[in-house]
PABAKOL-992859 format. One record per residue (C-alpha): x, y, z. Coordinates in steps of 0.1 Angstrom, whole numbers, plus 5000, padded with zeros to 4 digits. Example, Ala and Ser with C-alpha at 12.3 -4.5 7.8 and 13.67 -1.06 7.14 Angstrom:
512349555078/513749895071/
This chain:
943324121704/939924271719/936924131699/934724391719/937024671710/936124841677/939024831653/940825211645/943225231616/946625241634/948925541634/950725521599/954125441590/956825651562/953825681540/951125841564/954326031578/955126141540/951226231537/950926391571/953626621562/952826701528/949326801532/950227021555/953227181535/951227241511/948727371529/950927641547/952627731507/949327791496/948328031525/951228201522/951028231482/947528371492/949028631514/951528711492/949128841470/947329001494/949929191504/951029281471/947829411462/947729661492/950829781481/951129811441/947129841439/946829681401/942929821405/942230221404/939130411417/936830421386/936330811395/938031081370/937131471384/938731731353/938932031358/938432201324/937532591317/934532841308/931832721292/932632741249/936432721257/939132531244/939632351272/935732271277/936132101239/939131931251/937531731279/934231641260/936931451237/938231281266/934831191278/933830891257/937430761255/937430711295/934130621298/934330341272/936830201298/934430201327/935930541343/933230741354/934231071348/932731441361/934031751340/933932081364/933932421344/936132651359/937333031347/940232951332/943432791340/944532991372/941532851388/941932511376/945832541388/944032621420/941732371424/944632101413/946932221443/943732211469/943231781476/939631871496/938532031459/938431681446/939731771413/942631521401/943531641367/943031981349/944432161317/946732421327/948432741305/951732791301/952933131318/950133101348/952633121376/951033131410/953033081443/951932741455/950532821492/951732571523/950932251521/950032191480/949731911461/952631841439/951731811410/952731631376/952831671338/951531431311/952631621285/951931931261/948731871245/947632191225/949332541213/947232841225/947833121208/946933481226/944033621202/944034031205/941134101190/940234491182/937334651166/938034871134/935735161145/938235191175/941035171154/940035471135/939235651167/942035551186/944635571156/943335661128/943135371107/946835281116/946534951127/949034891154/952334641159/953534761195/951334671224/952435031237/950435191206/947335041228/947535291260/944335431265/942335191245/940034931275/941334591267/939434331286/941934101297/939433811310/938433671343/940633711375/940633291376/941533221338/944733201323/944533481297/944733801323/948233701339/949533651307/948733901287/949434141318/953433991312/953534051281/951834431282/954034501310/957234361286/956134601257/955234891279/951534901276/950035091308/947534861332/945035141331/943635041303/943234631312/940134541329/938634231339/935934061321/932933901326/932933531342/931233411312/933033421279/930233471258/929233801275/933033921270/932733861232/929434051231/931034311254/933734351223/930734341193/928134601209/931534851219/932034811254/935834761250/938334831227/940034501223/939434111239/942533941249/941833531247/943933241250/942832911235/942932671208/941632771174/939332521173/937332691201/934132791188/934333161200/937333251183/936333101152/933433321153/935533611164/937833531135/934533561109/932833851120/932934131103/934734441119/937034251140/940934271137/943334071146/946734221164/949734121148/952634061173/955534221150/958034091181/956333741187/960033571177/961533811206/958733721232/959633351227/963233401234/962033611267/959633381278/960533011275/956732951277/955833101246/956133001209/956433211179/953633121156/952533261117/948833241110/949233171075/947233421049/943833251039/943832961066/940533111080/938833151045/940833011014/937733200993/937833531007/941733531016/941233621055/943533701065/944933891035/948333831051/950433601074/949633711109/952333661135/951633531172/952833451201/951233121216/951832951254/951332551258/948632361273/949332111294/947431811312/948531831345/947631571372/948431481412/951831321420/950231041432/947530981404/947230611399/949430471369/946630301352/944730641352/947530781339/947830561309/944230621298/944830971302/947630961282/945830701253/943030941255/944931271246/946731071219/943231011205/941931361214/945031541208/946531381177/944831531149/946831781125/945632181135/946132531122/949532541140/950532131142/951131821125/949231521127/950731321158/953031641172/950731631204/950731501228/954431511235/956631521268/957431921266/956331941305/956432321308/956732431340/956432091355/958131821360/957031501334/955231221352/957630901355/954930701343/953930931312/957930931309/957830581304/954830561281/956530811257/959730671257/958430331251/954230321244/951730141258/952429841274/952429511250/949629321270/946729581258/947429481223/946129181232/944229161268/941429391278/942729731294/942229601329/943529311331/946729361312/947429661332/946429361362/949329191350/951729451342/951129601379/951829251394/954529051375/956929121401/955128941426/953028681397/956728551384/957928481420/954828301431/954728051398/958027981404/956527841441/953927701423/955027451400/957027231422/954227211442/952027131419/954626841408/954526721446/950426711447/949426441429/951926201446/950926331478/947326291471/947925911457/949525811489/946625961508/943825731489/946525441489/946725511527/942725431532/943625101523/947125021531/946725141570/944324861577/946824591568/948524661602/945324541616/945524221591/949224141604/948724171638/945823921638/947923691620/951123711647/948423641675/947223321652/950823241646/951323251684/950722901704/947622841725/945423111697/942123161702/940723101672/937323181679/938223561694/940823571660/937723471636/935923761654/938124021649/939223921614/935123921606/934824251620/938224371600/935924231572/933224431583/935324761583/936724741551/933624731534/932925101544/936525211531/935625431500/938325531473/938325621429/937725351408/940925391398/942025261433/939824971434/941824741427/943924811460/941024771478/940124421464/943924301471/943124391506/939624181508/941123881492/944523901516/941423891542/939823571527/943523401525/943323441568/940623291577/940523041551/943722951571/941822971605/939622751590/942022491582/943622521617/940322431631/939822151607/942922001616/945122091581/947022411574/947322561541/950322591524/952822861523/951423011557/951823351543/948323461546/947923431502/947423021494/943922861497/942822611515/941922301496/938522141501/937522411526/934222701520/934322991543/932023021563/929223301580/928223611565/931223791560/933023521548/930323401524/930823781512/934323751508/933923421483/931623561468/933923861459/934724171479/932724441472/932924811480/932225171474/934025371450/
């Protein structure tokens, strides 16, 4: 032994090898937990962008009314959302198929059949959310001049008459061309009409054209004030049960007699129509979570009884002329997930994004967290135990013949010394003391050697009788160790 050299907690046995490798293991399991996640949330992205750009219609359309429903619903959920009025549906089917346009979802008409240019989006279906009947509205002072007073059944009985037919970007032109051209009505007389639909209706009122072909709901303001002013008539599509069997993306439709005004029984007979489906059409790729609060809002939005549905008939997985989203599939066929009964939107569609990888990584996780806490207890047992090896290999050197006791005395003050700066828990005081006292047993046998008397047992643990310790540290140690926690 070295009195001058300072004394260094010796290189540990099983239990700093147990510790040294633990720690370490669990070091490495945690970083790789940590990139597990990582990695899983590049790739599944649990989190959307907040950013919702809707394509919707003219201004005082049915589709306009549709998104301001939608507004508040995704908003309430933290979605900022930007509503971009359009011309009609052929411009929003446009817009959808362009990715630099920044429009993600739009409501799209049945029967608008544009080719797709190189290089469109594909695009998705949520659903049917609405019936949009074609409204042919006619003004009885052409009807006498045309025919009469005869009002007429056949679109053919129209030739000659100007029939605006809307804007060249909405939905209503290319499909009511289909249909004229199906019942043999002439395109001289179908013109375009003014961007704003507004300006069309007054077009129709002050005499400008004959007739005003419009699709949309019934709940859109301008046909409801179409539908109650006086001098208007309403076509009656006589074949609207042989258009639907033509064109799979038209319905046959009655408008009951006195569903506009019970009081003044208008109309004073069922009407028949012929009505294509709106649908809420999205990108391929649109986030999952955006499409489940697209599809919770048009349930909302959507889900109301009308003129032509039952309550709860819409939204429903009738995709038109494309295909159903696999996600929206999935929501129909089995609802919302279970979580958002219960857990905020976010974080339950958190979890239900990353199960597949939160399952795995638990599993990893509780073993270790059984194999912690032992490892941790060895490591604050191993503060005190390591210094024993000190303790022992003073006493071999004592034990050895020819010792020098004064150089031993030394060292095992300056062991003394050492341990005194050890800190560990309360709880482990008690370890800490065994190794103080196991101290004082030492040199009160160093002290007997140098008296002339050994004490008993030789083991480091007897006292020796008659004899006080002596200098500061050992007056310490018979005083009682002390430490800091």
């Amino acid at each position: 032994m070295n009195p001058g050299r300072p004394l260094n907690p010796p290189p540990g046995r099983w239990r700093m090898a147990l510790v040294n490798a633990g720690l370490p293991m669990v070091a490495l399991l945690l970083a790789a937990a940590a990139a597990l996640l990582w990695g899983a949330w590049r790739v599944l992205e649990p989190t959307p962008e907040k950013r919702l750009v809707i394509a919707t219609g003219p201004e005082q359309g049915a589709y306009d009314e549709f998104a301001r429903r939608y507004l508040p619903l995704l908003q309430a959920q933290g979605i900022t959302v930007e509503l971009r009025r359009t011309q009609g549906a052929a411009e929003n089917l446009a817009l959808l198929r362009d990715r630099a346009s920044g429009v993600q979802v739009a409501f799209l008409q049945g029967g608008v059949d544009l080719p797709a240019p190189a290089g469109a989006l594909p695009l998705v279906s949520l659903g049917s959310v609405a019936l949009e009947p074609l409204w042919l509205f006619y003004r009885e002072d052409s009807l006498k001049r045309m025919r009469q007073g005869v009002p007429p059944d056949k679109l053919a009985q129209m030739a000659g008459w100007r029939i605006d037919t809307g804007p060249p970007g909405g939905g209503s032109g290319p499909l009511f061309r289909r249909i004229a051209a199906a019942q043999g009505l002439p395109e001289a007389g179908l013109v375009p009409g003014d961007p704003t639909a507004v300006n069309r209706v007054v077009e129709l009122i002050q005499g400008r054209v004959d007739a005003l072909a419009l699709v949309s709901s019934p709940e859109a303001p301008l046909v409801q004030y179409l539908l109650n002013t006086p001098g208007m008539r309403l076509f009656h599509f006589a074949q609207a049960e042989a258009h639907a069997r033509r064109f799979p993306f038209l319905q046959a439709l009655v408008l009951p007699r006195g569903l506009v005004d019970l009081a003044l029984d208008r109309p004073h007979q069922d009407v028949p129509m012929v009505a294509a489906t709106a649908s809420l059409v999205t990108h391929a790729d649109l986030h999952p979570a955006l499409v489940q609060l697209l599809f919770q809002a048009a349930r909302q939005a959507h889900g109301q009884a009308g003129w032509f549905n039952r309550a709860g008939e819409f939204p429903n997985p009738e995709a038109g002329e494309w295909p159903l989203s696999p996600e929206a599939e999935r929501l129909y066929r089995n609802g919302p997930p279970w979580l958002q009964r219960y857990l905020p939107f976010w974080l339950a569609n958190f979890i239900d994004r990353m199960w597949i990888v939160l399952l795995p990584l638990a599993a990893v996780l509780l073993p270790l967290s059984r194999i912690v806490p032992p490892l941790v207890t060895l490591r604050l047992r191993s503060r005190v135990y390591r210094w024993y090896a000190n303790l022992r290999a003073i006493e071999r050197v004592f034990d050895a013949p020819g010792a020098d006791l004064p150089a031993l005395r030394a060292e095992l003050e300056k062991l003394d010394l050492q341990t005194e700066q050890i800190g560990v828990p309360l709880s482990f005081t008690h370890e800490l003391y065994d190794l103080r006292a196991h101290i004082h047993g030492v040199r009160k046998r160093m002290q007997a050697r140098a008296a002339g008397t050994e004490v008993a047992g030789g083991d480091g643990t007897a006292e020796a009788s008659g004899t006080q310790p002596v200098g500061p540290a050992a007056q310490r140690a018979s005083a009682g160790p002390t430490t800091r926690p």
